[in-house]
Predicted model as a PDB file, atoms N, CA, C, CB and O in Angstrom, pLDDT in the B-factor column:
MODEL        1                                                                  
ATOM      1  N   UNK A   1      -6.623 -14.915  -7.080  1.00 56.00           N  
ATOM      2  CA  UNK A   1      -7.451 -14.056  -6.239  1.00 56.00           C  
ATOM      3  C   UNK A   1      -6.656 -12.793  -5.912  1.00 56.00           C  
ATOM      4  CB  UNK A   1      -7.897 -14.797  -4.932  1.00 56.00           C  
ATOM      5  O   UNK A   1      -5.433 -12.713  -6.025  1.00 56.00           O  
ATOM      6  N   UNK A   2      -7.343 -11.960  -5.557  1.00 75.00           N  
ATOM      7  CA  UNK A   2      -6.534 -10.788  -5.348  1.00 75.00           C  
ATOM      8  C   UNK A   2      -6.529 -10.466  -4.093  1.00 75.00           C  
ATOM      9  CB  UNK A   2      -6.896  -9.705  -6.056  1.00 75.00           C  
ATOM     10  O   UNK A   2      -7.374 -11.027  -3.396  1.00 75.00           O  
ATOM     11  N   UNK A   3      -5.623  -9.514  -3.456  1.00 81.00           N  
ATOM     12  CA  UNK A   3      -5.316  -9.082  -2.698  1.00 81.00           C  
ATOM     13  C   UNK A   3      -6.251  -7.801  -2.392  1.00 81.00           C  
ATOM     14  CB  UNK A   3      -4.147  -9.060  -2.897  1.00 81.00           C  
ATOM     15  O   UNK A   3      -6.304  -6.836  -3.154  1.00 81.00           O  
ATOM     16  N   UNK A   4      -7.297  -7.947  -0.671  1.00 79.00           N  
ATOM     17  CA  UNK A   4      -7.961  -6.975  -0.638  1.00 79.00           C  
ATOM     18  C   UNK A   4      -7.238  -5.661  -0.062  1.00 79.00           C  
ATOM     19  CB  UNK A   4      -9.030  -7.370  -0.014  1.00 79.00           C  
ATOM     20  O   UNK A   4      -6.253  -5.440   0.643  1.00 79.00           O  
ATOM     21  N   UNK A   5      -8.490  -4.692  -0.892  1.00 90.00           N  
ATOM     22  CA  UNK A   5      -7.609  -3.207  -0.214  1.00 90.00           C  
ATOM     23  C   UNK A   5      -7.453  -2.807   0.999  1.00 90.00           C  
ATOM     24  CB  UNK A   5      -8.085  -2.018  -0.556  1.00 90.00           C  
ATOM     25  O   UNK A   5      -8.182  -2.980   1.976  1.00 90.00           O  
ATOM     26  N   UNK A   6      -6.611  -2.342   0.912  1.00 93.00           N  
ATOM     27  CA  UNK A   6      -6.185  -2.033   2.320  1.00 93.00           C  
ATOM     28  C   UNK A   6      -6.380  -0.031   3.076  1.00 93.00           C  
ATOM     29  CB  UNK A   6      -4.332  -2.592   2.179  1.00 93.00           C  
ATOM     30  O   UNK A   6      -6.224   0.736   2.126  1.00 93.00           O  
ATOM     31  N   UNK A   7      -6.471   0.234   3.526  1.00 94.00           N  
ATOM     32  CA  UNK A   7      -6.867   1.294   3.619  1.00 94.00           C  
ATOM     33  C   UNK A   7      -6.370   1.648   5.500  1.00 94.00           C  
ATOM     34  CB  UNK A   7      -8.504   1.244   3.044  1.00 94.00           C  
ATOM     35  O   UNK A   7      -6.235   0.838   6.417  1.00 94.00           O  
ATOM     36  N   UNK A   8      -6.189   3.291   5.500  1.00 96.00           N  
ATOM     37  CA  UNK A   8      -5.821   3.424   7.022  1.00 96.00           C  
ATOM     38  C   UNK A   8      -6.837   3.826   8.070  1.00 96.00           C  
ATOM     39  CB  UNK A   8      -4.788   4.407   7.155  1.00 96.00           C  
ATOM     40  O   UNK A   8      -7.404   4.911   7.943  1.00 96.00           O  
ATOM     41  N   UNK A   9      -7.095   3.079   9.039  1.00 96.00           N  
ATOM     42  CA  UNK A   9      -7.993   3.769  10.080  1.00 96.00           C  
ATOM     43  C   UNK A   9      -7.892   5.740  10.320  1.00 96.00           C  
ATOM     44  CB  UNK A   9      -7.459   2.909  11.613  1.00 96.00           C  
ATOM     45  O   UNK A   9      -7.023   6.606  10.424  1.00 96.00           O  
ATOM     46  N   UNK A  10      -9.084   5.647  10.310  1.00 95.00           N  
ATOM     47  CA  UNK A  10      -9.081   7.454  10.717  1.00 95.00           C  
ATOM     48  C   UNK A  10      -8.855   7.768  11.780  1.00 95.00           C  
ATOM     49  CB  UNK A  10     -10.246   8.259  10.610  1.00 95.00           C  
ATOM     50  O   UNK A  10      -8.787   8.982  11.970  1.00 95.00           O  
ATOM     51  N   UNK A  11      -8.699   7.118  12.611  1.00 95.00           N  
ATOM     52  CA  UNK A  11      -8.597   7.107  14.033  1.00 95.00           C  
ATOM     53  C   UNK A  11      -6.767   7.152  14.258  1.00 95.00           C  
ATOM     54  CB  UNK A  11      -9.488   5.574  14.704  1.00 95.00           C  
ATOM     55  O   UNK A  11      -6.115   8.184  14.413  1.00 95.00           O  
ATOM     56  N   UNK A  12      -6.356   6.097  14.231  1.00 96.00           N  
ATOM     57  CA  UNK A  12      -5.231   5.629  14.672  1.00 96.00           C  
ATOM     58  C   UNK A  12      -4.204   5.357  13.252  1.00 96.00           C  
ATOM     59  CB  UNK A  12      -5.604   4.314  15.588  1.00 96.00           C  
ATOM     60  O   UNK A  12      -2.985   5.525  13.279  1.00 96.00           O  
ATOM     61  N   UNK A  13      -4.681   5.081  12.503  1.00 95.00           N  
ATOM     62  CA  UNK A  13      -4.280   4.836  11.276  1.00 95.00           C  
ATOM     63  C   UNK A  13      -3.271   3.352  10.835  1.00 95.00           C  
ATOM     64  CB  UNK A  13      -3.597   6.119  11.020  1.00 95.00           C  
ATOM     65  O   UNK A  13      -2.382   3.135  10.012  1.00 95.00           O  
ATOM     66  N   UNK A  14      -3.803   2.746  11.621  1.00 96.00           N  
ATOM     67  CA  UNK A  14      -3.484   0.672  11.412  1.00 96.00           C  
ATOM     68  C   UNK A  14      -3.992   0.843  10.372  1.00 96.00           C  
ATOM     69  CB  UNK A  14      -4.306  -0.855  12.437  1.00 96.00           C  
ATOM     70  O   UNK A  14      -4.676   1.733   9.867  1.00 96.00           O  
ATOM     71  N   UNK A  15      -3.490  -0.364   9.988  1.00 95.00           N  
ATOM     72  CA  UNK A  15      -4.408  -1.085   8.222  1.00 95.00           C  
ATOM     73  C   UNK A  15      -5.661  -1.515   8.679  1.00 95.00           C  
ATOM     74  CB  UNK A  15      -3.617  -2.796   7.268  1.00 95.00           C  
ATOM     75  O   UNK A  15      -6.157  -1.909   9.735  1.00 95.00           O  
ATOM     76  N   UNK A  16      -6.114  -1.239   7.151  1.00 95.00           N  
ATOM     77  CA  UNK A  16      -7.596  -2.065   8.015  1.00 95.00           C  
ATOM     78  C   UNK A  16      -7.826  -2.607   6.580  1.00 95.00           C  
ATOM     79  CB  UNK A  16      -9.278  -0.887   8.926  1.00 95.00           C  
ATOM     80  O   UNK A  16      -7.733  -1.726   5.726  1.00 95.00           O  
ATOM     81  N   UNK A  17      -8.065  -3.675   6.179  1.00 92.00           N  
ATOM     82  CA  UNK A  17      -8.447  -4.797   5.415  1.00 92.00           C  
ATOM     83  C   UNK A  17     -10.130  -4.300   4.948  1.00 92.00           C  
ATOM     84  CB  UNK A  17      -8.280  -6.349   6.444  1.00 92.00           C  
ATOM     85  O   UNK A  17     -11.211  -4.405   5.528  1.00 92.00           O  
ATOM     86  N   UNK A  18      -9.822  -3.873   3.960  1.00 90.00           N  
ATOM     87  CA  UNK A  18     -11.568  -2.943   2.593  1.00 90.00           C  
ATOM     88  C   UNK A  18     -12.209  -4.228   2.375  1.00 90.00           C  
ATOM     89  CB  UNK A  18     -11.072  -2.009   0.279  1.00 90.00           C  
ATOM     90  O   UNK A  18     -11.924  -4.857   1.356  1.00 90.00           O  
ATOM     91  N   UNK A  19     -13.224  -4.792   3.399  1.00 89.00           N  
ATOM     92  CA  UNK A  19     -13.684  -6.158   2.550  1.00 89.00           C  
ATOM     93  C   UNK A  19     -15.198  -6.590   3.174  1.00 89.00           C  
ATOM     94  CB  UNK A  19     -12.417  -7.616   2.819  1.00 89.00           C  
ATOM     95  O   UNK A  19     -14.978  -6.984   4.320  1.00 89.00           O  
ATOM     96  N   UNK A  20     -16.164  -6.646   2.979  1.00 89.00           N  
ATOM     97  CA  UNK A  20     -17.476  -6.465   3.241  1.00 89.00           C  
ATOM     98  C   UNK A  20     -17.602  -7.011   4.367  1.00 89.00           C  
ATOM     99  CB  UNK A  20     -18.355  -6.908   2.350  1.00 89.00           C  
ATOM    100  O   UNK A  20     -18.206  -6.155   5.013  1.00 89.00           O  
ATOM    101  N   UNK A  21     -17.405  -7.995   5.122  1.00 91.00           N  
ATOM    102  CA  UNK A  21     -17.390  -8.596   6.191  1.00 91.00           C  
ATOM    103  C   UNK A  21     -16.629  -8.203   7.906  1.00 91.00           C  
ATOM    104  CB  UNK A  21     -16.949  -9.609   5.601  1.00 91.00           C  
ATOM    105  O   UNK A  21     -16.783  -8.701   9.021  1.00 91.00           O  
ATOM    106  N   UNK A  22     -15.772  -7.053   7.356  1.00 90.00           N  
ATOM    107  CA  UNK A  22     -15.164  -6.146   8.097  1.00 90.00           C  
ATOM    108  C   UNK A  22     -15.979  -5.095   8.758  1.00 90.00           C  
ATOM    109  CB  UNK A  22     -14.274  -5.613   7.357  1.00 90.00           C  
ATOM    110  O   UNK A  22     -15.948  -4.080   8.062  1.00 90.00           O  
ATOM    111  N   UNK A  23     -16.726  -4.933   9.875  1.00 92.00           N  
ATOM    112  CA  UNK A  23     -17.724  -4.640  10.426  1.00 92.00           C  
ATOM    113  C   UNK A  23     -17.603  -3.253  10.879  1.00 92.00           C  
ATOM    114  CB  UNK A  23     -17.987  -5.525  11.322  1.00 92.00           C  
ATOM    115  O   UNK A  23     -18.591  -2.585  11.185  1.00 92.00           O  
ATOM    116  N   UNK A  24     -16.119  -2.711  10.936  1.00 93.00           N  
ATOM    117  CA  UNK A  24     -15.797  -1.851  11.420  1.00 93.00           C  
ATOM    118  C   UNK A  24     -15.083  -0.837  10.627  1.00 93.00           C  
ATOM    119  CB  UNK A  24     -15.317  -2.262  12.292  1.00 93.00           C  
ATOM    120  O   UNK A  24     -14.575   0.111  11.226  1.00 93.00           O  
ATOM    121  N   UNK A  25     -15.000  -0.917   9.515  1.00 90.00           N  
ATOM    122  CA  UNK A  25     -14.716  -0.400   8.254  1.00 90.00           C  
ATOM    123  C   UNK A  25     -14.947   0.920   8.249  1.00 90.00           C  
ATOM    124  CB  UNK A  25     -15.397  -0.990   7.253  1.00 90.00           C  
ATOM    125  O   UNK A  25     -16.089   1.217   8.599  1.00 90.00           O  
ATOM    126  N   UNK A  26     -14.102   1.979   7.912  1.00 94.00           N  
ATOM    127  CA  UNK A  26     -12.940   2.152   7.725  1.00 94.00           C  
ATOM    128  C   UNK A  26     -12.342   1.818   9.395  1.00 94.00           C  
ATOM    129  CB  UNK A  26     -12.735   3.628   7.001  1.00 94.00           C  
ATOM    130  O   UNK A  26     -11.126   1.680   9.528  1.00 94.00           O  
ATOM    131  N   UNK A  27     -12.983   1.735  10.263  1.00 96.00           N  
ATOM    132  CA  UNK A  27     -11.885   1.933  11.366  1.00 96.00           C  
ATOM    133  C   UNK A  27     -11.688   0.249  11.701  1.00 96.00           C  
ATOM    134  CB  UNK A  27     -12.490   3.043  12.913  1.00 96.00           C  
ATOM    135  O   UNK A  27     -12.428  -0.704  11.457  1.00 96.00           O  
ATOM    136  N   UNK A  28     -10.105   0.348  12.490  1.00 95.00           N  
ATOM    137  CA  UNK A  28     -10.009  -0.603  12.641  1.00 95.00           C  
ATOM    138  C   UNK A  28     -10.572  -1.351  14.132  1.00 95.00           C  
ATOM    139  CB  UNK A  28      -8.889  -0.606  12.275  1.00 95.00           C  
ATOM    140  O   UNK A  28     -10.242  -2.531  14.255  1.00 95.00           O  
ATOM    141  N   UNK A  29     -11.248  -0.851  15.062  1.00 96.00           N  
ATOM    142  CA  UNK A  29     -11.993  -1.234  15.792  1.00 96.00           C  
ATOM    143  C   UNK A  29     -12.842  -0.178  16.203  1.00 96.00           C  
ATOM    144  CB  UNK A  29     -11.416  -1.841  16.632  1.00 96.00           C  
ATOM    145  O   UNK A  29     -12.965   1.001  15.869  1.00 96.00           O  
ATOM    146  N   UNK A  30     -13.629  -1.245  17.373  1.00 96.00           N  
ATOM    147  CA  UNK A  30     -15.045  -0.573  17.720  1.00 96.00           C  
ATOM    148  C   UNK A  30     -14.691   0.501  18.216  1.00 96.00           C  
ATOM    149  CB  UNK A  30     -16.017  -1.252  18.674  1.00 96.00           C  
ATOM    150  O   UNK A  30     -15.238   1.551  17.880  1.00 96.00           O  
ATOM    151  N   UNK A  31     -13.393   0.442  19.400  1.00 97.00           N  
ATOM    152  CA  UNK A  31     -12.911   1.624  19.745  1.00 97.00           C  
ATOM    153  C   UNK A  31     -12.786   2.807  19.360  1.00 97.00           C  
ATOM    154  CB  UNK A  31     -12.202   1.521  19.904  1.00 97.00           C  
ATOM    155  O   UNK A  31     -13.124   3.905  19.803  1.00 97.00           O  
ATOM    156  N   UNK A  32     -12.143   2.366  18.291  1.00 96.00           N  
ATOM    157  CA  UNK A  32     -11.502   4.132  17.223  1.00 96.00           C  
ATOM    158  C   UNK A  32     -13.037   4.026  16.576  1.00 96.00           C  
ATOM    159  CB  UNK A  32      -9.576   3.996  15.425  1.00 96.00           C  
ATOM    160  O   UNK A  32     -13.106   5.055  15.904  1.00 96.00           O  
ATOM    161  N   UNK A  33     -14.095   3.435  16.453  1.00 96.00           N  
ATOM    162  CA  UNK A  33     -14.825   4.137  15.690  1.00 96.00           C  
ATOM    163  C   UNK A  33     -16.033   5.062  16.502  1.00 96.00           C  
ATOM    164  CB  UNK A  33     -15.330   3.153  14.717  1.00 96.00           C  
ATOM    165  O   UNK A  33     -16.798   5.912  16.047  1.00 96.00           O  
ATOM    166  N   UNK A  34     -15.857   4.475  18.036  1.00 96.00           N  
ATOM    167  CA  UNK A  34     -16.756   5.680  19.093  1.00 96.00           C  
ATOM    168  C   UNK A  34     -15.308   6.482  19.274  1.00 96.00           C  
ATOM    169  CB  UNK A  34     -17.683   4.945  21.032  1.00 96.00           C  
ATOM    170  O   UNK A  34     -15.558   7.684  19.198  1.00 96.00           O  
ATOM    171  N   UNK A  35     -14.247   6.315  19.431  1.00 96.00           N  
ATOM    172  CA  UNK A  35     -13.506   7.562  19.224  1.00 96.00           C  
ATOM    173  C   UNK A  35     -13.756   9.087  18.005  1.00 96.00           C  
ATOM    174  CB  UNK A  35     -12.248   6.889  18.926  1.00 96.00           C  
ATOM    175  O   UNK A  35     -13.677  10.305  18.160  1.00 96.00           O  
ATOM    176  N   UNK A  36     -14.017   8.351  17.046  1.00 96.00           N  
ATOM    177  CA  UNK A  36     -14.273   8.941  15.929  1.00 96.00           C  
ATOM    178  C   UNK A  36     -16.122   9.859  16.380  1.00 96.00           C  
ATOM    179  CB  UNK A  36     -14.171   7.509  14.551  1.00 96.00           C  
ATOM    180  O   UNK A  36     -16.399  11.053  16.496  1.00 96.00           O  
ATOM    181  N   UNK A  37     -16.775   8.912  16.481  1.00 95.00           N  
ATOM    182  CA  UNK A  37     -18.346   9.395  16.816  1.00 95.00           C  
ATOM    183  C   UNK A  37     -18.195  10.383  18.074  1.00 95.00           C  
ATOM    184  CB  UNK A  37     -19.483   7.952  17.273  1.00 95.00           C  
ATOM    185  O   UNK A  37     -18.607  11.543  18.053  1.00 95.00           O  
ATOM    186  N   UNK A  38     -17.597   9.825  19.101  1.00 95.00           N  
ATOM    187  CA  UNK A  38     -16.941  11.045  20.049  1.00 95.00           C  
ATOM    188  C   UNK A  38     -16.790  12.517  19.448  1.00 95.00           C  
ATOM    189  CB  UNK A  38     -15.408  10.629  20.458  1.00 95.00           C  
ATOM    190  O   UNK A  38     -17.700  13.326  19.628  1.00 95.00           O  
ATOM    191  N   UNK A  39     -15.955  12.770  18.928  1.00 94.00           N  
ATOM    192  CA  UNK A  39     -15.678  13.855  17.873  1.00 94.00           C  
ATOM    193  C   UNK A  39     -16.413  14.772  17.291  1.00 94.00           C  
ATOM    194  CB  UNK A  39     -15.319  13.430  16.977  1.00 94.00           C  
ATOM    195  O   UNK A  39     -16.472  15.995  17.417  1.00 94.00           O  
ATOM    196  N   UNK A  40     -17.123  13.791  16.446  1.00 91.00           N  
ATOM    197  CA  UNK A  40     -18.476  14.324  15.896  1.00 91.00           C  
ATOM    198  C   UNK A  40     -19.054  15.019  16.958  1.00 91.00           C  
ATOM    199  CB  UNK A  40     -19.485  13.229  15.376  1.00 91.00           C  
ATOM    200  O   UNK A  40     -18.909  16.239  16.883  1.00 91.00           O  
ATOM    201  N   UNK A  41     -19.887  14.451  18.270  1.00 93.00           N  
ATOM    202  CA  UNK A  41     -20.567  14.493  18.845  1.00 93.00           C  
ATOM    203  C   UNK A  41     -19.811  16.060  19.623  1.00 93.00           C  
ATOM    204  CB  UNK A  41     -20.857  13.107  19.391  1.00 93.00           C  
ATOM    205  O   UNK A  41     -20.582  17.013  19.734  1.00 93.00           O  
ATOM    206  N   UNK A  42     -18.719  16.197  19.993  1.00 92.00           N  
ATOM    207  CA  UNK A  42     -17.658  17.298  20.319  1.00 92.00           C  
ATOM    208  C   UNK A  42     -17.841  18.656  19.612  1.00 92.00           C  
ATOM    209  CB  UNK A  42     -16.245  16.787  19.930  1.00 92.00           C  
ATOM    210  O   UNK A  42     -17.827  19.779  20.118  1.00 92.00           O  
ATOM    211  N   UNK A  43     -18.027  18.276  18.251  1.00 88.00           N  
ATOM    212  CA  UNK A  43     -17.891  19.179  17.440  1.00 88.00           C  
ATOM    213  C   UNK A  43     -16.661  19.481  16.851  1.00 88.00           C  
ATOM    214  CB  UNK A  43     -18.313  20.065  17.922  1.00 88.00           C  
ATOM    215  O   UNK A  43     -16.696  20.375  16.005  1.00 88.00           O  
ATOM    216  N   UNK A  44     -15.327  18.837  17.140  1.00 89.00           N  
ATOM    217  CA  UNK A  44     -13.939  18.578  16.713  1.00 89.00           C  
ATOM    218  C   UNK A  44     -14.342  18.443  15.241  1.00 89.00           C  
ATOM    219  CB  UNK A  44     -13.121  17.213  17.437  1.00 89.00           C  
ATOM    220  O   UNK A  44     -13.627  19.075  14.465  1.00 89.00           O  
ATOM    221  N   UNK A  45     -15.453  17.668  14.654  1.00 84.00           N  
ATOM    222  CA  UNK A  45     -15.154  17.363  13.250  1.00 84.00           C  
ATOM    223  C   UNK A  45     -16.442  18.419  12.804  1.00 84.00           C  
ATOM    224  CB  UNK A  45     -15.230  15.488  12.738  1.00 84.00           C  
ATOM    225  O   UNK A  45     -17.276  18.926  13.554  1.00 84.00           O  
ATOM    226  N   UNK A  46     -16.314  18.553  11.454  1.00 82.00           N  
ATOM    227  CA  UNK A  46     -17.859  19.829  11.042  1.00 82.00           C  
ATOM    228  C   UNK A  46     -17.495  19.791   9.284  1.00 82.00           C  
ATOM    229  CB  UNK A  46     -17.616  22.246  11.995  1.00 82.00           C  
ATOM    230  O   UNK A  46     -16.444  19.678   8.654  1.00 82.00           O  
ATOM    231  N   UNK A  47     -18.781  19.929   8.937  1.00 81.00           N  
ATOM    232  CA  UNK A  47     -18.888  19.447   7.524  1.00 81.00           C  
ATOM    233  C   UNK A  47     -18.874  21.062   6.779  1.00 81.00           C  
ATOM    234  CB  UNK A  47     -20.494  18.359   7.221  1.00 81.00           C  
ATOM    235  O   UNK A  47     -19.954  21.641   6.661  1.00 81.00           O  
ATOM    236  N   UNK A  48     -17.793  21.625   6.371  1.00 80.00           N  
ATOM    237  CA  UNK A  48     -17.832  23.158   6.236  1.00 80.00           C  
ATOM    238  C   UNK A  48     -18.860  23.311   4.621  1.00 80.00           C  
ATOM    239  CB  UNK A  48     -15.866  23.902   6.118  1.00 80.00           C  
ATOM    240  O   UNK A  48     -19.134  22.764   3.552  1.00 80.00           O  
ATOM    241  N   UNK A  49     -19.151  24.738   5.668  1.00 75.00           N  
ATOM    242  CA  UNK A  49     -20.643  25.027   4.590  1.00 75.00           C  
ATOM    243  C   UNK A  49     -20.226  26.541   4.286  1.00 75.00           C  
ATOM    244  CB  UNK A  49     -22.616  24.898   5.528  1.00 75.00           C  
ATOM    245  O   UNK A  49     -19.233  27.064   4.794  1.00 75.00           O  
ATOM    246  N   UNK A  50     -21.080  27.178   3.415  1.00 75.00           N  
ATOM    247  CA  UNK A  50     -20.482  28.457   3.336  1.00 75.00           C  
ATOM    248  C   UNK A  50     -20.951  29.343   4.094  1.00 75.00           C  
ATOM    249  CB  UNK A  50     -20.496  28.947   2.223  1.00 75.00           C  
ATOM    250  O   UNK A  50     -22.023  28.968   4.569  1.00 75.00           O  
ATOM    251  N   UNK A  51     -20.490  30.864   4.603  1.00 70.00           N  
ATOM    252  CA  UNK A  51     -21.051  31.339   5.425  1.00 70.00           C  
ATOM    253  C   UNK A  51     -22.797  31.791   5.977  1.00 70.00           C  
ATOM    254  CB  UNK A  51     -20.362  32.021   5.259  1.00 70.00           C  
ATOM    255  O   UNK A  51     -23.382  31.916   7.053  1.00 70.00           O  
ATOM    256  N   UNK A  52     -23.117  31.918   4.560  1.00 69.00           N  
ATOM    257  CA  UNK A  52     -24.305  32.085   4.174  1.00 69.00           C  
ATOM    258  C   UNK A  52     -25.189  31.231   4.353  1.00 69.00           C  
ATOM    259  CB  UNK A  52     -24.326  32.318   3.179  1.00 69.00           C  
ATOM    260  O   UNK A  52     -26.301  31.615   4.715  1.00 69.00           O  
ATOM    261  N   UNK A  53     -24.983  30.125   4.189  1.00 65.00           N  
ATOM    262  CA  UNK A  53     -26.100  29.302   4.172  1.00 65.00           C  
ATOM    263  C   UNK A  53     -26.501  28.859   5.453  1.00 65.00           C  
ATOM    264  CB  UNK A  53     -25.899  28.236   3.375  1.00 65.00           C  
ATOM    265  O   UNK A  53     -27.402  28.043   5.259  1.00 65.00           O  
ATOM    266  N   UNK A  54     -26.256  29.003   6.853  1.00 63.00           N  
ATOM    267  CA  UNK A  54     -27.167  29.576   7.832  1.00 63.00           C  
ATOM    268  C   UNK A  54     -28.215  30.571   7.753  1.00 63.00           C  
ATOM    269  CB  UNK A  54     -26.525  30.003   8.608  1.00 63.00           C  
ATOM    270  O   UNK A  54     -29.355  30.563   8.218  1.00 63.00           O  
ATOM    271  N   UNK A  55     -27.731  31.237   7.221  1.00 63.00           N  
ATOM    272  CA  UNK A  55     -28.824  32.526   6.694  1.00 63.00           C  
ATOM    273  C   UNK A  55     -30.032  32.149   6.115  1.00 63.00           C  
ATOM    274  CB  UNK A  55     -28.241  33.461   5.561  1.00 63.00           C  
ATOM    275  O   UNK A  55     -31.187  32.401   6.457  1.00 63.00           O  
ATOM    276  N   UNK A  56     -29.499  31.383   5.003  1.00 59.00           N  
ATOM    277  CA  UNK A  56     -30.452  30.603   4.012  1.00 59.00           C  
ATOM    278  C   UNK A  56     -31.069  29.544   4.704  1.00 59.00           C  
ATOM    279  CB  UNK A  56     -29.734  29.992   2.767  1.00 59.00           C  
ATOM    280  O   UNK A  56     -31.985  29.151   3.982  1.00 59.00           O  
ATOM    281  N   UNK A  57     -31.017  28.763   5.937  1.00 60.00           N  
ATOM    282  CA  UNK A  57     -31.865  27.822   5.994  1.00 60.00           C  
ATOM    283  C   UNK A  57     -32.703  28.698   7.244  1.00 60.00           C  
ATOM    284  CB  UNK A  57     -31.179  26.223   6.244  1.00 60.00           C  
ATOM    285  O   UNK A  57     -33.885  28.391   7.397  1.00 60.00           O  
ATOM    286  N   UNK A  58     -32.255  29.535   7.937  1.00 63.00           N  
ATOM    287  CA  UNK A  58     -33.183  30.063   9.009  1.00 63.00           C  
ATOM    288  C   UNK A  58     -34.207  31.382   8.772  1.00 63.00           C  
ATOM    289  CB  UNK A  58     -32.259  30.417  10.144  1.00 63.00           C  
ATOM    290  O   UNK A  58     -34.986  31.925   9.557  1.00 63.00           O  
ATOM    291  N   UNK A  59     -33.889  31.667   7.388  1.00 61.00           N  
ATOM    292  CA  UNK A  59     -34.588  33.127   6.712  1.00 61.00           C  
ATOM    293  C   UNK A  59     -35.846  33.095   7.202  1.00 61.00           C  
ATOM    294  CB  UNK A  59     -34.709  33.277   4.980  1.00 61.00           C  
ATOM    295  O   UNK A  59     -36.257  31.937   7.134  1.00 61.00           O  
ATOM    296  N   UNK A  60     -36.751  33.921   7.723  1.00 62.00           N  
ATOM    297  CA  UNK A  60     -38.043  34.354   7.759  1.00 62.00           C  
ATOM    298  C   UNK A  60     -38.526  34.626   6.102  1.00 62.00           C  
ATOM    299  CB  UNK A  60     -38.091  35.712   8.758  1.00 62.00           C  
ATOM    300  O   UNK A  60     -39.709  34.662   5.764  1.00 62.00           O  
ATOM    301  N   UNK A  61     -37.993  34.709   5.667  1.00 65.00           N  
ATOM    302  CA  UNK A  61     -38.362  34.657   3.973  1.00 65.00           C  
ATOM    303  C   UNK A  61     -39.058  33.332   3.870  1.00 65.00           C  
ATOM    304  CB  UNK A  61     -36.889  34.679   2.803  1.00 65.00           C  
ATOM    305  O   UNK A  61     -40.282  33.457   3.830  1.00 65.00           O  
ATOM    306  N   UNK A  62     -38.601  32.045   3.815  1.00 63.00           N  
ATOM    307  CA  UNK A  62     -39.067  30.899   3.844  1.00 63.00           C  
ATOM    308  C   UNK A  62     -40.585  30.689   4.137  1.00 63.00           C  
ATOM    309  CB  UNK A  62     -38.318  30.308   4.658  1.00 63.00           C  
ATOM    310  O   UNK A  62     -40.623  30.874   5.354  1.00 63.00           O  
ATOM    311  N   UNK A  63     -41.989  30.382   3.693  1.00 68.00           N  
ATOM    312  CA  UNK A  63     -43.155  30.113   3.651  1.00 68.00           C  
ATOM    313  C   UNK A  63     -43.200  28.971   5.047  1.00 68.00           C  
ATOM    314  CB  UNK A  63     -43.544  29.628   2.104  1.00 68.00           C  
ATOM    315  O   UNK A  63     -42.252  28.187   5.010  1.00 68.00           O  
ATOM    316  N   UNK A  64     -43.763  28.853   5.757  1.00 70.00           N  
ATOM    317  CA  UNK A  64     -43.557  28.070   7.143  1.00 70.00           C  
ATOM    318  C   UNK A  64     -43.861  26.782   6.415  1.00 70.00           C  
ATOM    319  CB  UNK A  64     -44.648  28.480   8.617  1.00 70.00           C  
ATOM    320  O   UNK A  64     -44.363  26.817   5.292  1.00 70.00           O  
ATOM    321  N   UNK A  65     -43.608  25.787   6.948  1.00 75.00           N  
ATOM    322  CA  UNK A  65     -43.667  24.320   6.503  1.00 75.00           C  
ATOM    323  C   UNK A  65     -45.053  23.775   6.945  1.00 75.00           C  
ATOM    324  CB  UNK A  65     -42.431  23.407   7.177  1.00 75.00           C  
ATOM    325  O   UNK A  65     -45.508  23.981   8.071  1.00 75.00           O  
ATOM    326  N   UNK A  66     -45.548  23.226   6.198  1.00 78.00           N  
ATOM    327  CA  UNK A  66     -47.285  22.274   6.196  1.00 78.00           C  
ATOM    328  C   UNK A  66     -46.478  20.670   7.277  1.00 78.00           C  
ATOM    329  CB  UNK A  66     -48.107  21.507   3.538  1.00 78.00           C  
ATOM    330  O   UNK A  66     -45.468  20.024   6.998  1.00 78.00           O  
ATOM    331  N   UNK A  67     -47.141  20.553   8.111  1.00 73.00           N  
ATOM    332  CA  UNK A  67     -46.911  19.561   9.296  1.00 73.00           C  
ATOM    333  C   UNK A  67     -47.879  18.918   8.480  1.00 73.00           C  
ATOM    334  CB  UNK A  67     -47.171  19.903  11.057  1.00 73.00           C  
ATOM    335  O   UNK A  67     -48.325  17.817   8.801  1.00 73.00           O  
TER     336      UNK A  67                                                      
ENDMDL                                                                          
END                                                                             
């Protein structure tokens, strides 16, 4: 049998055991993982986009959307 992967919390960076039953995956607890959602929620973390594409999703160019 093999040895499962092992991988580091994003949070704190303990091991944390890669294995389907591990609920909390990548982090190693519930803690670090509302630590982590914390963040998000902060704005500390941000998924970089290019400058432009604010532009592009708020354009008055855009045909209004059918509800």
């Amino acid at each position: 049998m093999s040895q499962p992967l092992t991988v580091e919390c994003p949070t704190c960076g303990a091991p944390v055991e890669w294995k389907a039953d591990n609920v909390n995956r990548p982090f190693c607890s519930d803690r670090c993982k509302l630590i982590d959602l914390g963040a998000w929620a902060a704005e500390e973390h941000k998924i970089p986009v290019s400058p432009d594409a604010e532009d592009e999703l708020f354009s008055e160019e855009l045909p209004p959307r059918a509800h």
